[in-house]
CHARMM internal coordinates of N, CA and C (Angstrom, degrees):
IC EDIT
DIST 1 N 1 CA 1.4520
DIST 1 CA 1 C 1.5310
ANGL 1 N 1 CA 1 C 110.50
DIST 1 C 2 N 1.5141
ANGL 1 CA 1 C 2 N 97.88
DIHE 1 N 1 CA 1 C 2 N 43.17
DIST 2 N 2 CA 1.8644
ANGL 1 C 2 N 2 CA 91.49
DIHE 1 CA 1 C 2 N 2 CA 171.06
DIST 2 CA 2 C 1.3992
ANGL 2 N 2 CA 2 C 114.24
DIHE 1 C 2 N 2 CA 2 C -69.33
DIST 2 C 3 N 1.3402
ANGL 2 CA 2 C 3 N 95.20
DIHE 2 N 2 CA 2 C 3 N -167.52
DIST 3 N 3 CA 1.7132
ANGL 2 C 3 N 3 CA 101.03
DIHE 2 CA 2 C 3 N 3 CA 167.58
DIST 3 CA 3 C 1.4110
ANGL 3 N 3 CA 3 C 118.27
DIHE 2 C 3 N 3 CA 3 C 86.56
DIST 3 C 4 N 1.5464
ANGL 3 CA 3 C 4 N 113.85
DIHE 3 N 3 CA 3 C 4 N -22.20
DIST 4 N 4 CA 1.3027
ANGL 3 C 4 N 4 CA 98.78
DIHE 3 CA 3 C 4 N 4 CA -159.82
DIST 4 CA 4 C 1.3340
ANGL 4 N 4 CA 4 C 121.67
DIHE 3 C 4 N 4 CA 4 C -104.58
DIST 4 C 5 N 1.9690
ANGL 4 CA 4 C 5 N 106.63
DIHE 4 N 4 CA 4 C 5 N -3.85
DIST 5 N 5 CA 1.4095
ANGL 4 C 5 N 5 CA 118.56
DIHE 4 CA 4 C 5 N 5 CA -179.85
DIST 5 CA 5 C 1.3947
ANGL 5 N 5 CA 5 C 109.18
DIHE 4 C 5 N 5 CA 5 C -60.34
DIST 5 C 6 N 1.5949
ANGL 5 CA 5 C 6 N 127.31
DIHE 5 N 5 CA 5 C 6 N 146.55
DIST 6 N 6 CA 1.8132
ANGL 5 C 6 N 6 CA 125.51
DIHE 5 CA 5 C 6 N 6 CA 170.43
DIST 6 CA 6 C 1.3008
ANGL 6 N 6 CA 6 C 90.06
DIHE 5 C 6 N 6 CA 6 C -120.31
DIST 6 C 7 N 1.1197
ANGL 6 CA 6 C 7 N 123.21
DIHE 6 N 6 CA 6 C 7 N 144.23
DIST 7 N 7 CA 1.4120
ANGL 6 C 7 N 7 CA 126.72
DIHE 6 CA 6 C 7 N 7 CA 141.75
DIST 7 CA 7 C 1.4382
ANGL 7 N 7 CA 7 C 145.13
DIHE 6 C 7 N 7 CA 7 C -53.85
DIST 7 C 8 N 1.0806
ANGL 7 CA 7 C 8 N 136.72
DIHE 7 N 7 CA 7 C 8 N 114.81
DIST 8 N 8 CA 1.5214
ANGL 7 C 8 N 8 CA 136.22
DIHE 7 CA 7 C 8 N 8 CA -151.25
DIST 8 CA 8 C 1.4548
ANGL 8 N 8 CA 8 C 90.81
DIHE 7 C 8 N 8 CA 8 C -116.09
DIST 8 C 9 N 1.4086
ANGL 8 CA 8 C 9 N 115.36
DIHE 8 N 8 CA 8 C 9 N 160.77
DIST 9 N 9 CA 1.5158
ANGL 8 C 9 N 9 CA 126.35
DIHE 8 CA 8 C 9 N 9 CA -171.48
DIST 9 CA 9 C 1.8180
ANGL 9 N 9 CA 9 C 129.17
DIHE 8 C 9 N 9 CA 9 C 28.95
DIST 9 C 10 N 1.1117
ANGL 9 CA 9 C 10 N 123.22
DIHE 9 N 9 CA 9 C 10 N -137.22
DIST 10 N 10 CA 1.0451
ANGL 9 C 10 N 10 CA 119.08
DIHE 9 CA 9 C 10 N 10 CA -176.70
DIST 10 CA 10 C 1.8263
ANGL 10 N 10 CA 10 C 109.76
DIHE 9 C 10 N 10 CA 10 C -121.16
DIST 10 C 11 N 1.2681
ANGL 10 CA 10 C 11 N 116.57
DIHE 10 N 10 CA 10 C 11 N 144.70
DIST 11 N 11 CA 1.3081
ANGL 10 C 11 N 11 CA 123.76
DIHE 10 CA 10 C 11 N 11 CA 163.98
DIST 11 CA 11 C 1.6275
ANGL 11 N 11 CA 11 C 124.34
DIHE 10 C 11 N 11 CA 11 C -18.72
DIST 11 C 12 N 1.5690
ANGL 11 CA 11 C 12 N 129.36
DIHE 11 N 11 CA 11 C 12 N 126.88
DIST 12 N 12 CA 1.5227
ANGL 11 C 12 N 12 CA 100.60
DIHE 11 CA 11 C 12 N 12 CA 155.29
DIST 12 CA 12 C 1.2049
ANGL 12 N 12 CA 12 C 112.10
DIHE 11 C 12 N 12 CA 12 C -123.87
DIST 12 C 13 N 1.4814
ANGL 12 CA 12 C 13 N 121.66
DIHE 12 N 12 CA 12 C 13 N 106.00
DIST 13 N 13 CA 1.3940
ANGL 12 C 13 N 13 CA 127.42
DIHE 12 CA 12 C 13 N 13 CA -170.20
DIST 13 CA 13 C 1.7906
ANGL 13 N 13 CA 13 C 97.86
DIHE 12 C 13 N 13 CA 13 C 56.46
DIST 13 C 14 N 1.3153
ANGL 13 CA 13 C 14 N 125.25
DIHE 13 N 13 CA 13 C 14 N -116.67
DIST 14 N 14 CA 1.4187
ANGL 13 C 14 N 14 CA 115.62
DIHE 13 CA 13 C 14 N 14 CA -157.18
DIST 14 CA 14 C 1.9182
ANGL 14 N 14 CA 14 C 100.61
DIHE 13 C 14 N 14 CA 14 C -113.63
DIST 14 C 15 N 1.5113
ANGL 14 CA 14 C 15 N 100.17
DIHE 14 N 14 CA 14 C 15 N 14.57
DIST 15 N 15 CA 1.0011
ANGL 14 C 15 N 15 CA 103.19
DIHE 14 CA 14 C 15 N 15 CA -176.16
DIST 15 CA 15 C 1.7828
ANGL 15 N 15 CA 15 C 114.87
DIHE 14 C 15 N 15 CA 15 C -88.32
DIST 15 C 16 N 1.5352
ANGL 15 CA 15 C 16 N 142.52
DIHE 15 N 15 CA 15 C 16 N 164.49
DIST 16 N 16 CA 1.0719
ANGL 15 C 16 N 16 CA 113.48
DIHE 15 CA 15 C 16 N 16 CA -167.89
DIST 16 CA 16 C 1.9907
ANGL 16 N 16 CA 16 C 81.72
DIHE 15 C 16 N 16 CA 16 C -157.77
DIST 16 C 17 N 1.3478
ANGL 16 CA 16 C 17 N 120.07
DIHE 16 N 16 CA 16 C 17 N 146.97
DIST 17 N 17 CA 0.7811
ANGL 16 C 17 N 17 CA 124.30
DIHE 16 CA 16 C 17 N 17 CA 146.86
DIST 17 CA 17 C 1.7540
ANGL 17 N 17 CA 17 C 147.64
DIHE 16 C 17 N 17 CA 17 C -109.36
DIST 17 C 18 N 1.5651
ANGL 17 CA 17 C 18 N 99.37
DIHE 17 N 17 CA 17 C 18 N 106.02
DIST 18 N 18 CA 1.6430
ANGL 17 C 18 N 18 CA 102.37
DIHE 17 CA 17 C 18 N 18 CA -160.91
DIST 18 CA 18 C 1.3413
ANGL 18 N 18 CA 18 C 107.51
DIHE 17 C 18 N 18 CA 18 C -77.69
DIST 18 C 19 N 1.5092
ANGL 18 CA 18 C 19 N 108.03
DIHE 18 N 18 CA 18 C 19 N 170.14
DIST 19 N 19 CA 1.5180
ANGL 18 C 19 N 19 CA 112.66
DIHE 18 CA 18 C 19 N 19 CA 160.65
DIST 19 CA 19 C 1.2241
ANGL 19 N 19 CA 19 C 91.49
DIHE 18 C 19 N 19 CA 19 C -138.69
DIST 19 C 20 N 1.5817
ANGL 19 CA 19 C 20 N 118.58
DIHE 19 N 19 CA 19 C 20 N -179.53
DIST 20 N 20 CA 1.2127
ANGL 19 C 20 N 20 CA 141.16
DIHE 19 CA 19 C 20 N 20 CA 141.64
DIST 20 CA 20 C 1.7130
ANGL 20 N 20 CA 20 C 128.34
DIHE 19 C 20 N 20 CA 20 C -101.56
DIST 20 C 21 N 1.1787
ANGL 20 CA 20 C 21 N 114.49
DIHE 20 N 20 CA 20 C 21 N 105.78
DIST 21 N 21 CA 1.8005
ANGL 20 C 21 N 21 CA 102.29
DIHE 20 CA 20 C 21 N 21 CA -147.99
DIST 21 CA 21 C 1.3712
ANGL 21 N 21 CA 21 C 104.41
DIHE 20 C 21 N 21 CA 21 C -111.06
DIST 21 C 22 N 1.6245
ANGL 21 CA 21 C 22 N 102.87
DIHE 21 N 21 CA 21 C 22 N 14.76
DIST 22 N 22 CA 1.5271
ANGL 21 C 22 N 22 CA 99.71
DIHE 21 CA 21 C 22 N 22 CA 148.67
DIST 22 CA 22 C 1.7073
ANGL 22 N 22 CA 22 C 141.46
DIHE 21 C 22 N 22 CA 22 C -105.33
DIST 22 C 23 N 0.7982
ANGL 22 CA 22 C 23 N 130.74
DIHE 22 N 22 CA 22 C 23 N 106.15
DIST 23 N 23 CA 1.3727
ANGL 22 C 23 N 23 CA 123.96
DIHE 22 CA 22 C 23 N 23 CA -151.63
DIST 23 CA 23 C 1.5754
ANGL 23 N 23 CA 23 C 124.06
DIHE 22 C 23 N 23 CA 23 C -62.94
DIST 23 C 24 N 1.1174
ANGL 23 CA 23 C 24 N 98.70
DIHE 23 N 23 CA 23 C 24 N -16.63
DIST 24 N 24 CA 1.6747
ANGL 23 C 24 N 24 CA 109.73
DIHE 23 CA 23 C 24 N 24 CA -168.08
DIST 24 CA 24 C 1.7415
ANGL 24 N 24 CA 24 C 78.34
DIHE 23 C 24 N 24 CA 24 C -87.61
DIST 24 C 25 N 1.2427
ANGL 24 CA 24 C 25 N 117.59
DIHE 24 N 24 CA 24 C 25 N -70.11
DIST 25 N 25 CA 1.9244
ANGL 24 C 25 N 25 CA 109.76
DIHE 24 CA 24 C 25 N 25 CA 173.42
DIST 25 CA 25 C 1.2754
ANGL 25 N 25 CA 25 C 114.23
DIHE 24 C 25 N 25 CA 25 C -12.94
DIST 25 C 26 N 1.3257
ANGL 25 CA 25 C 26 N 117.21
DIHE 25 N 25 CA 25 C 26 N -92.68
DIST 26 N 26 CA 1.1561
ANGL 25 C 26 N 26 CA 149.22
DIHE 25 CA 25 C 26 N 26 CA 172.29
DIST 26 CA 26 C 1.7388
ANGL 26 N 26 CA 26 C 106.06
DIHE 25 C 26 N 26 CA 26 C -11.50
DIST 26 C 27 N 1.4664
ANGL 26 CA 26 C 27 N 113.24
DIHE 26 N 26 CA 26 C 27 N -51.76
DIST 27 N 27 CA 1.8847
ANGL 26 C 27 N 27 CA 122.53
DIHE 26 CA 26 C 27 N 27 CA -174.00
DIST 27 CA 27 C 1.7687
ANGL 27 N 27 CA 27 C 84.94
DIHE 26 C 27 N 27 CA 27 C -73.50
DIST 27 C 28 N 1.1275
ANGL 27 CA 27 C 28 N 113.20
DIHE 27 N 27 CA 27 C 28 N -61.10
DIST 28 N 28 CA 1.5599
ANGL 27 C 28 N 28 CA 108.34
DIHE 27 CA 27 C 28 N 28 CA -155.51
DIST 28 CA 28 C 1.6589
ANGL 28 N 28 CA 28 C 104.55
DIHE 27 C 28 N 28 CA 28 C -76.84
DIST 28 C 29 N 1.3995
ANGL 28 CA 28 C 29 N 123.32
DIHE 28 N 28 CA 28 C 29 N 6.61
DIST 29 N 29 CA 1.7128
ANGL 28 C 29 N 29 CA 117.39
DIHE 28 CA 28 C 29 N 29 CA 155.73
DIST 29 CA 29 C 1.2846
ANGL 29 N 29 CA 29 C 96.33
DIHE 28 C 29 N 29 CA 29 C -102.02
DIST 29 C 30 N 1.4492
ANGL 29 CA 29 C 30 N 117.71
DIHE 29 N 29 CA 29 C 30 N -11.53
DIST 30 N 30 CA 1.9816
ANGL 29 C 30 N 30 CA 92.81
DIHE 29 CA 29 C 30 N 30 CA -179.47
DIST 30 CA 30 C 1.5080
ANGL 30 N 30 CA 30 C 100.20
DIHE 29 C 30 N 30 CA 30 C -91.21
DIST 30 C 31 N 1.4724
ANGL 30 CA 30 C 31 N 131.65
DIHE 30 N 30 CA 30 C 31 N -37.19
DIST 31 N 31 CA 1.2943
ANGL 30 C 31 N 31 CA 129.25
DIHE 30 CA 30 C 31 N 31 CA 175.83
DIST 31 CA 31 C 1.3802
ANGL 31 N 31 CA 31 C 132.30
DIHE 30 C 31 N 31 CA 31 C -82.83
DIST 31 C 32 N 2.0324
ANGL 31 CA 31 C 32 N 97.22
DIHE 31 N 31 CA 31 C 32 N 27.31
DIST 32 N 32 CA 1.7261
ANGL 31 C 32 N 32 CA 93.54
DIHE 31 CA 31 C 32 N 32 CA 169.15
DIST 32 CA 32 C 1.4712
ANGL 32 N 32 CA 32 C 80.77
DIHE 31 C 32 N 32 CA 32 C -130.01
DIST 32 C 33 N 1.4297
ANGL 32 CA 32 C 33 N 129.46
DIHE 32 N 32 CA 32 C 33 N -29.55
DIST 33 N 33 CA 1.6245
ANGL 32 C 33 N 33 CA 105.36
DIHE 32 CA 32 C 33 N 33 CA 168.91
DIST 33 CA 33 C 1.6469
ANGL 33 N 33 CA 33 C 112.77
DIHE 32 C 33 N 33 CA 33 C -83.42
DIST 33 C 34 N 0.7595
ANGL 33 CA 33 C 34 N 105.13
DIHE 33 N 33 CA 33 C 34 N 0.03
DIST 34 N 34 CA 2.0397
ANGL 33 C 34 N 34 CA 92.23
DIHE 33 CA 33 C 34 N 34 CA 157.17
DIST 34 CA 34 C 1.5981
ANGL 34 N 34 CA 34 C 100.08
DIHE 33 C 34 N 34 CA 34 C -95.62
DIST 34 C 35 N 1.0277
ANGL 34 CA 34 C 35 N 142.60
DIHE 34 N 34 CA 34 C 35 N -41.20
DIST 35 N 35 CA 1.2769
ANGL 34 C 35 N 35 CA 136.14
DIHE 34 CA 34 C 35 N 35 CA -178.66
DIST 35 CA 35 C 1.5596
ANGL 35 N 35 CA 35 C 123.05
DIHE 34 C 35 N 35 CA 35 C -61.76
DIST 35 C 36 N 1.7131
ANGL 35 CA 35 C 36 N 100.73
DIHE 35 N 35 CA 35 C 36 N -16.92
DIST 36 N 36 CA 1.6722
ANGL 35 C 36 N 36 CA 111.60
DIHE 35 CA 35 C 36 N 36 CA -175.81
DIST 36 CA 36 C 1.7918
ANGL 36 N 36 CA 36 C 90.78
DIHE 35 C 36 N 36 CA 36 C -95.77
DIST 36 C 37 N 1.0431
ANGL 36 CA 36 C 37 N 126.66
DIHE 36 N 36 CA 36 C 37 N -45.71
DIST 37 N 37 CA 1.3009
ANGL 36 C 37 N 37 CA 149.89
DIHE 36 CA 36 C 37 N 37 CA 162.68
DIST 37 CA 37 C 1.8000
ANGL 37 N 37 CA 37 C 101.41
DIHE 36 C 37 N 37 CA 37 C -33.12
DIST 37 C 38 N 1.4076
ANGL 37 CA 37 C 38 N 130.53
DIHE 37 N 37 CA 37 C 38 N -61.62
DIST 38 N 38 CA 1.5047
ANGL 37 C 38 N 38 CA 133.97
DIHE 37 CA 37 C 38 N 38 CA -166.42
DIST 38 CA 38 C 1.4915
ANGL 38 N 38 CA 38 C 87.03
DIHE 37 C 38 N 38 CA 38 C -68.65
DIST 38 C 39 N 1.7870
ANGL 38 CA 38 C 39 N 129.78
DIHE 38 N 38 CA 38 C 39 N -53.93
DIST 39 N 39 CA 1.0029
ANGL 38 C 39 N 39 CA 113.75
DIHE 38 CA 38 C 39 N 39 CA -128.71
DIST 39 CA 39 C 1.9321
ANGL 39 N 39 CA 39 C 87.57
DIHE 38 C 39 N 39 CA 39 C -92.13
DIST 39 C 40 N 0.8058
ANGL 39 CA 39 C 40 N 150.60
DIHE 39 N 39 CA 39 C 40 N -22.21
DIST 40 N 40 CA 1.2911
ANGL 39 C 40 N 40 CA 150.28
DIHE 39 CA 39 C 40 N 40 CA -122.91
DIST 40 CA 40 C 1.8995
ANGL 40 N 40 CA 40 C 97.58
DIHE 39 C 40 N 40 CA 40 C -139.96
DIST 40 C 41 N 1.3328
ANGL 40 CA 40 C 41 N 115.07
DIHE 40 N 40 CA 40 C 41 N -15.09
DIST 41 N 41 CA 1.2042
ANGL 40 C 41 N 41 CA 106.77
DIHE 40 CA 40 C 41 N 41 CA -177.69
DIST 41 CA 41 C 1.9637
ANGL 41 N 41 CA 41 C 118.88
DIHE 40 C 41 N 41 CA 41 C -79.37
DIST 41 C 42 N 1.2325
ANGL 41 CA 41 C 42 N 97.64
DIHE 41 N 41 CA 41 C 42 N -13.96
DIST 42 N 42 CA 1.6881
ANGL 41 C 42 N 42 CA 113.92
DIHE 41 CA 41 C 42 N 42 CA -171.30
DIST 42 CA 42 C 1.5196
ANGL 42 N 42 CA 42 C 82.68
DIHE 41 C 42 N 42 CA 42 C -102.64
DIST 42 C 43 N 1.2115
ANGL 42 CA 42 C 43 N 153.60
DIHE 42 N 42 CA 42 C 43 N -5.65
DIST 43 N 43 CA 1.4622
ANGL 42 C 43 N 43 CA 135.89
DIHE 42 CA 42 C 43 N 43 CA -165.93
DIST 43 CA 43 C 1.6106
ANGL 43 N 43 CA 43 C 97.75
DIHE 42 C 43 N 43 CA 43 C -117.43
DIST 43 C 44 N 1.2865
ANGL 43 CA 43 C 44 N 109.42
DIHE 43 N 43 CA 43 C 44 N -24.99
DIST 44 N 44 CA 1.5772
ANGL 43 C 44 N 44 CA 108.38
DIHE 43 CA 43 C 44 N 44 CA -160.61
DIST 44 CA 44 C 1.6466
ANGL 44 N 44 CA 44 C 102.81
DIHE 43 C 44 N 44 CA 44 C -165.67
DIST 44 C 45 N 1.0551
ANGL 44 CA 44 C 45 N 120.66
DIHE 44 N 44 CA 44 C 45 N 87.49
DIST 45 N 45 CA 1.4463
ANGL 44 C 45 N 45 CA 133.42
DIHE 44 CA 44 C 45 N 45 CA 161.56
DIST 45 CA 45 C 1.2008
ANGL 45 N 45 CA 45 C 112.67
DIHE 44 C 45 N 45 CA 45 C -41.28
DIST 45 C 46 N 1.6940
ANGL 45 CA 45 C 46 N 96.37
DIHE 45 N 45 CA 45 C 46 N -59.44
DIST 46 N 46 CA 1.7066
ANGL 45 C 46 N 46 CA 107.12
DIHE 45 CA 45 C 46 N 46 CA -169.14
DIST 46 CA 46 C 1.6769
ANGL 46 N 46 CA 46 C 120.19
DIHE 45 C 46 N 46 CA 46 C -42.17
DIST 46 C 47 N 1.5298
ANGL 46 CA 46 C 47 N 87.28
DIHE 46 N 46 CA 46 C 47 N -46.83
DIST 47 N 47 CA 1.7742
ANGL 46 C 47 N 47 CA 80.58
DIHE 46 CA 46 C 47 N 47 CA -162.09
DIST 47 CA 47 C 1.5647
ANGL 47 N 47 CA 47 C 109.45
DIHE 46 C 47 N 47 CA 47 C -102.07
DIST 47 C 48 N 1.5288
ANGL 47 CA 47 C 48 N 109.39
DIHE 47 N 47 CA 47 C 48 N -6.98
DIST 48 N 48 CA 1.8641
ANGL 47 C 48 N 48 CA 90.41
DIHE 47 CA 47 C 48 N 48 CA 141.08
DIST 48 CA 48 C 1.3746
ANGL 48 N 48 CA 48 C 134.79
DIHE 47 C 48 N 48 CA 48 C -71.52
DIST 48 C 49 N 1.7854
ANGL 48 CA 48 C 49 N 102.72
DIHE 48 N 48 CA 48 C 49 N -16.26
DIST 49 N 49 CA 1.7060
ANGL 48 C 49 N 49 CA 88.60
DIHE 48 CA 48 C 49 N 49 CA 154.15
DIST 49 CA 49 C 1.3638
ANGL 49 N 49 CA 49 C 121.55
DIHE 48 C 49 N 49 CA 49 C -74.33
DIST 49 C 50 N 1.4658
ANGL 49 CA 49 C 50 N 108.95
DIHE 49 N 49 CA 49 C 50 N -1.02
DIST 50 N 50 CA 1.7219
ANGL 49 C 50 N 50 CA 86.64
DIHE 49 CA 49 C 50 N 50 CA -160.37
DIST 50 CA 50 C 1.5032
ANGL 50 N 50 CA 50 C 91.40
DIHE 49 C 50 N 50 CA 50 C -115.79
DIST 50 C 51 N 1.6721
ANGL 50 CA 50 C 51 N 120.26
DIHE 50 N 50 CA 50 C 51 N 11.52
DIST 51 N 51 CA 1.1396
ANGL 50 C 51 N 51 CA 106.01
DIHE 50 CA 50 C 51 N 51 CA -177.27
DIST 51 CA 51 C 1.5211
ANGL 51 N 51 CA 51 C 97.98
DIHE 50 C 51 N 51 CA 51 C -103.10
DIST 51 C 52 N 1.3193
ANGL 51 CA 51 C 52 N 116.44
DIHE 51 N 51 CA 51 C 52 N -17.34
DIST 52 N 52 CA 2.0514
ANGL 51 C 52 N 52 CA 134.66
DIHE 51 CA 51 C 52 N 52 CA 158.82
DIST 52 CA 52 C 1.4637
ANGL 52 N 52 CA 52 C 90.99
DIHE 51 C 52 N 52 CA 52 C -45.14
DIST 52 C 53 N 1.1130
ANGL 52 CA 52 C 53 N 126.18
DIHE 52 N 52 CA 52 C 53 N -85.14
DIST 53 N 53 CA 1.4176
ANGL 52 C 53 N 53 CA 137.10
DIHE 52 CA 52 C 53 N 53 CA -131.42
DIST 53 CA 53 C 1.6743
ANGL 53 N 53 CA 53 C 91.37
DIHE 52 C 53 N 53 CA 53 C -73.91
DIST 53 C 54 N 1.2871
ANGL 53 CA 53 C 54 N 135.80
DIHE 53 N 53 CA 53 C 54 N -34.75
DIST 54 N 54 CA 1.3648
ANGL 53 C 54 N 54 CA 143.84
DIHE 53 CA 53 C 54 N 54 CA 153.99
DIST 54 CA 54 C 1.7770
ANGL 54 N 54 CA 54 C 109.55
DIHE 53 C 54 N 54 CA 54 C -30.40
DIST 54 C 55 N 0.8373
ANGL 54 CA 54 C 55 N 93.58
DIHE 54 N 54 CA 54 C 55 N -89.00
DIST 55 N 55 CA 2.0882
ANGL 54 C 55 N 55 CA 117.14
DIHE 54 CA 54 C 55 N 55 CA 168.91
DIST 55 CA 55 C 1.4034
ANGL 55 N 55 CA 55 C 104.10
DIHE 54 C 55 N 55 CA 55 C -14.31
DIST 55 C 56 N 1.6758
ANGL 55 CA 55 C 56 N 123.94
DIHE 55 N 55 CA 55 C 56 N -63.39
DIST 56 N 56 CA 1.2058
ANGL 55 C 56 N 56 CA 167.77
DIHE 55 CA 55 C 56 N 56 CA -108.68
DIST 56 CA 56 C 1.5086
ANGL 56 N 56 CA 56 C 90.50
DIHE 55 C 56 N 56 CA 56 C -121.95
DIST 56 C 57 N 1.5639
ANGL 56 CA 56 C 57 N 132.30
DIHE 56 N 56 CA 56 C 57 N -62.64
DIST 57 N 57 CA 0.9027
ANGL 56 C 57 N 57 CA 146.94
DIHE 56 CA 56 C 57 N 57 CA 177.77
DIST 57 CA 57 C 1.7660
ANGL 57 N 57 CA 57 C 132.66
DIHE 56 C 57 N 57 CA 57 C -68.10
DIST 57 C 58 N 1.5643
ANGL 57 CA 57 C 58 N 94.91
DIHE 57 N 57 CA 57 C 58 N -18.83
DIST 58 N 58 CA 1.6485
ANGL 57 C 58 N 58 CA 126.27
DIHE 57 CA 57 C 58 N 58 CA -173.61
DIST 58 CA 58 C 1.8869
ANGL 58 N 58 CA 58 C 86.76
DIHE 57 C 58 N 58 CA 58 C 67.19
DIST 58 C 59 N 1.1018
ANGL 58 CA 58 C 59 N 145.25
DIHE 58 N 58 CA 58 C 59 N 52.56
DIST 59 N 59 CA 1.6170
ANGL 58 C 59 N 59 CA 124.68
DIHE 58 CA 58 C 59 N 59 CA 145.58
DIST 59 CA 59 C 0.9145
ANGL 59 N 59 CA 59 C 108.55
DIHE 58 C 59 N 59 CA 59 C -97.20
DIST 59 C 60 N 1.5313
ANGL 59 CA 59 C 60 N 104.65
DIHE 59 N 59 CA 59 C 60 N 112.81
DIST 60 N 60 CA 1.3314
ANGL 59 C 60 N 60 CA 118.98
DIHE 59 CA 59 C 60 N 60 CA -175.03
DIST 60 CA 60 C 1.7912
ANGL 60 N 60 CA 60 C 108.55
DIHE 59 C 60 N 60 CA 60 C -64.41
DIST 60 C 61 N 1.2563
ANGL 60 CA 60 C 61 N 98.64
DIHE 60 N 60 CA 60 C 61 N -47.76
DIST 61 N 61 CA 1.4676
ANGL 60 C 61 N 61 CA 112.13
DIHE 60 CA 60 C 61 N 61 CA 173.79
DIST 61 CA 61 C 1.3957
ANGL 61 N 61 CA 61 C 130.51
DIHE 60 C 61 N 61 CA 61 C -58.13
DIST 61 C 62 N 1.1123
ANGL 61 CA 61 C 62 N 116.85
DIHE 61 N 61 CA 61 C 62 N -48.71
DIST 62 N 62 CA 1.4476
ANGL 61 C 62 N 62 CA 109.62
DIHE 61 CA 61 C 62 N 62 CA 133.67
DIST 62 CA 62 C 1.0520
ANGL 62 N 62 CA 62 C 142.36
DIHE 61 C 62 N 62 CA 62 C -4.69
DIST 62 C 63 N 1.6818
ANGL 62 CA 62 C 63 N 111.92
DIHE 62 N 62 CA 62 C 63 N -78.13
DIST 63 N 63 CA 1.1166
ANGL 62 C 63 N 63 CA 133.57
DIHE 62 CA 62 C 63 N 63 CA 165.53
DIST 63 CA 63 C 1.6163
ANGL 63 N 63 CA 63 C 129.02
DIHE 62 C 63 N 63 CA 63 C -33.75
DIST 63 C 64 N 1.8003
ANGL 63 CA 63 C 64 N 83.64
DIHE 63 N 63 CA 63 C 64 N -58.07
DIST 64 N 64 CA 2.1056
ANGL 63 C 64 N 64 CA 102.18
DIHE 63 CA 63 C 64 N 64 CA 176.96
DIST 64 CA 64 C 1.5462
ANGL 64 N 64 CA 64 C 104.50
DIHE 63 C 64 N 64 CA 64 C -52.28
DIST 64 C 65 N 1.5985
ANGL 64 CA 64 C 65 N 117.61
DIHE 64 N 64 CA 64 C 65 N -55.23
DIST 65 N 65 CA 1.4704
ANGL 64 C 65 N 65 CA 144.13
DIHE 64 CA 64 C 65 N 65 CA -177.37
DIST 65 CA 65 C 1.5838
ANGL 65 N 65 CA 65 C 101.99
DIHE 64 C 65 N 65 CA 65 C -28.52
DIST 65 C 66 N 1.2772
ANGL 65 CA 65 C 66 N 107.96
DIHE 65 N 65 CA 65 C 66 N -63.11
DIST 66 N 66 CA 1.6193
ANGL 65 C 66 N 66 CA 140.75
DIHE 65 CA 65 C 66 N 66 CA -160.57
DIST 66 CA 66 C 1.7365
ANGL 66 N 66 CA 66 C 96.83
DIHE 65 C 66 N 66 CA 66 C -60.97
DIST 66 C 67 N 1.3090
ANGL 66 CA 66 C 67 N 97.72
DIHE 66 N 66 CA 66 C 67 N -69.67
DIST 67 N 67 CA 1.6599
ANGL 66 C 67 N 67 CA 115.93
DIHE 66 CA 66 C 67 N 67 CA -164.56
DIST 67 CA 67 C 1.7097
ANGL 67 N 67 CA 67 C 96.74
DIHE 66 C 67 N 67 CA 67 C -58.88
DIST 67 C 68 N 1.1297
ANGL 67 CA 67 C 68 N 133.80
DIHE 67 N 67 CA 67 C 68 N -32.68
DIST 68 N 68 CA 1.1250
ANGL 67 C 68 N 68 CA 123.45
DIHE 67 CA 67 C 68 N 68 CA -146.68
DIST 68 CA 68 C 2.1859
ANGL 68 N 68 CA 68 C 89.41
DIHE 67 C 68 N 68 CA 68 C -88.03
DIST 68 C 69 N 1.3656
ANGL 68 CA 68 C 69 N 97.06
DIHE 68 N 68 CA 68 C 69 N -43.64
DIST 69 N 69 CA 1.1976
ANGL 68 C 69 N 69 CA 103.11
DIHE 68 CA 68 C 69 N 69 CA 176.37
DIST 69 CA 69 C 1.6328
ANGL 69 N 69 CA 69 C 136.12
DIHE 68 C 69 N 69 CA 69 C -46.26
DIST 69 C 70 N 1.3123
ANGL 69 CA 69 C 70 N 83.43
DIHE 69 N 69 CA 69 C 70 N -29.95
DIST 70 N 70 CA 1.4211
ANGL 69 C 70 N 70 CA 113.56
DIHE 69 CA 69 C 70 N 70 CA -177.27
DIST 70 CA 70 C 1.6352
ANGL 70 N 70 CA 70 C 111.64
DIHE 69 C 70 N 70 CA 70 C -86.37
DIST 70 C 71 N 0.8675
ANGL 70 CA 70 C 71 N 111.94
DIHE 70 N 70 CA 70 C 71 N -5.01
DIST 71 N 71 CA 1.7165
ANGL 70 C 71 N 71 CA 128.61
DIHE 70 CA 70 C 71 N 71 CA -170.34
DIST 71 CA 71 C 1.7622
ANGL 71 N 71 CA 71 C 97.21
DIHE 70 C 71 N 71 CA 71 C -90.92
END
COOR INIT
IC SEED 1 N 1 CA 1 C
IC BUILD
């Protein structure tokens, strides 16, 4: 589900602030990561902490690593 971040305001140094400025987007990335989130939290604690602490951390890679696992 790339593609869909825009950038809002201006740059700070390497910092960037995204949105998602479609809303119907926006429900259907929050209701497949809560849904990867319901299904995976009773099977594996661990790596929804470690897919938090990812998020938390900005690794994006991580993150991809995590999600895919979780699939």
């Amino acid at each position: 589900m790339t593609g869909y971040l825009t950038q809002r305001g201006e740059a700070d140094g390497n910092l960037y602030q995204l949105v998602i400025p479609n809303r119907e987007v926006r429900n259907i990335m929050t209701d497949r990561v809560m849904s990867l989130f319901k299904e995976n939290v009773g099977k594996d604690g661990e790596m929804v902490n470690s897919f938090c602490n990812a998020l938390l951390a900005g690794d994006t890679d991580k993150v991809e690593e995590l999600k895919y696992e979780m699939n």
